[in-house]
C-alpha positions as a Python dict, from the first residue, in 0.01 Angstrom:
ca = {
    (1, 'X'): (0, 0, 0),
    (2, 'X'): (13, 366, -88),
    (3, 'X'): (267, 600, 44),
    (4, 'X'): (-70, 801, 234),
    (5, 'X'): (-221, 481, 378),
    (6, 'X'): (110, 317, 468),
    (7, 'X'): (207, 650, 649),
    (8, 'X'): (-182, 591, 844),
    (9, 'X'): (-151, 235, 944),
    (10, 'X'): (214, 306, 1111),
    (11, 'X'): (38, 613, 1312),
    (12, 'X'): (-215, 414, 1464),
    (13, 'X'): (-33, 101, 1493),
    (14, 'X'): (263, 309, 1696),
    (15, 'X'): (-73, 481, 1900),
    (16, 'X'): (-212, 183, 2014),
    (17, 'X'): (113, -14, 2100),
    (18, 'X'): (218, 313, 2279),
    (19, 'X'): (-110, 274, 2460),
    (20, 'X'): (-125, -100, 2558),
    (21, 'X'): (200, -210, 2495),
    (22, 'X'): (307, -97, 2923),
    (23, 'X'): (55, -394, 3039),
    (24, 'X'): (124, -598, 2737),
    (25, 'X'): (-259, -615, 2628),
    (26, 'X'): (-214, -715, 2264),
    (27, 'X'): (-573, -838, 2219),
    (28, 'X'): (-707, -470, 2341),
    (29, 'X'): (-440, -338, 2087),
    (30, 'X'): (-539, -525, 1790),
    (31, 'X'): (-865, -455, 1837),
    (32, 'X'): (-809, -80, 1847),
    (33, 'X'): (-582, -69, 1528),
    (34, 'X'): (-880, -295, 1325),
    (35, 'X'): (-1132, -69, 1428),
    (36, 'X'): (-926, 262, 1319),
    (37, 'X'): (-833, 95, 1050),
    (38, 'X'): (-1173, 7, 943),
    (39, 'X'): (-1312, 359, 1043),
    (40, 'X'): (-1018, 501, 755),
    (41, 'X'): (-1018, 262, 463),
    (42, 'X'): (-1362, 90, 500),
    (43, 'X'): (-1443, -293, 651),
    (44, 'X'): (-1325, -601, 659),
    (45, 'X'): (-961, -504, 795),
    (46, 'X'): (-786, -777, 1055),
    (47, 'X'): (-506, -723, 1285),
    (48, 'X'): (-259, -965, 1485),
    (49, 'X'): (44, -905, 1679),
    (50, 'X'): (267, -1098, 1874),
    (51, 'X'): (616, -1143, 1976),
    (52, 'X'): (638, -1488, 1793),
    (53, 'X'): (378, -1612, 1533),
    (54, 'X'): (382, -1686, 1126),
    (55, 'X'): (99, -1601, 947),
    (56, 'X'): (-32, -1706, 586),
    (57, 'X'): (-326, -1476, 466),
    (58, 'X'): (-540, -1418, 175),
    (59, 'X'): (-560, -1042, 141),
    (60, 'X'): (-671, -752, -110),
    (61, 'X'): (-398, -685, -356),
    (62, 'X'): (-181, -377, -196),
    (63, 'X'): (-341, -366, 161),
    (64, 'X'): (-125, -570, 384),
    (65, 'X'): (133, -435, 600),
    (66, 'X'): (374, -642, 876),
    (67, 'X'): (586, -416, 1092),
    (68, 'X'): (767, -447, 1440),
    (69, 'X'): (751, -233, 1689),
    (70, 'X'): (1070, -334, 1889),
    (71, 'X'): (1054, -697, 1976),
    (72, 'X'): (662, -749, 1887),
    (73, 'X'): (499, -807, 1539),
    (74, 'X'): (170, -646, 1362),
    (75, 'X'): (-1, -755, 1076),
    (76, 'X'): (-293, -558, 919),
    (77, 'X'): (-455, -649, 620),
    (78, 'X'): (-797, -625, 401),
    (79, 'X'): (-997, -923, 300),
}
């Protein structure tokens, strides 16, 4: 990813874990980060977190990003 974008995603994946992380609601989360995501870069963007799961995707080339915020896990990425 770009500097910019990469910048974006980590903004709105810190604002929606700050907002659902207290009652642990990762599905609400996820769903809010996808659809800011896909409001920003265009469709087709997908989201999971957890605090324990692998993941093998097919993605656009440069528009995947896996960070932790403390002990969970987010991927994002464009298909």
């Amino acid at each position: 990813m770009a500097n910019e974008m990469q910048q974006e995603c980590i903004e709105v994946i810190t604002m929606s874990l700050d907002k659902y992380l207290q009652s642990a609601n990762y599905e609400a989360a996820a769903v809010l980060i996808k659809n800011q995501l896909d409001k920003k870069f265009g469709l087709t963007w997908h989201c999971a977190i957890g605090e324990g799961f692998g993941f093998d995707v097919t993605t656009q080339h440069r528009y995947l990003m896996y960070v932790f915020y403390g002990k969970v896990g987010v991927v994002c990425y464009k298909c």
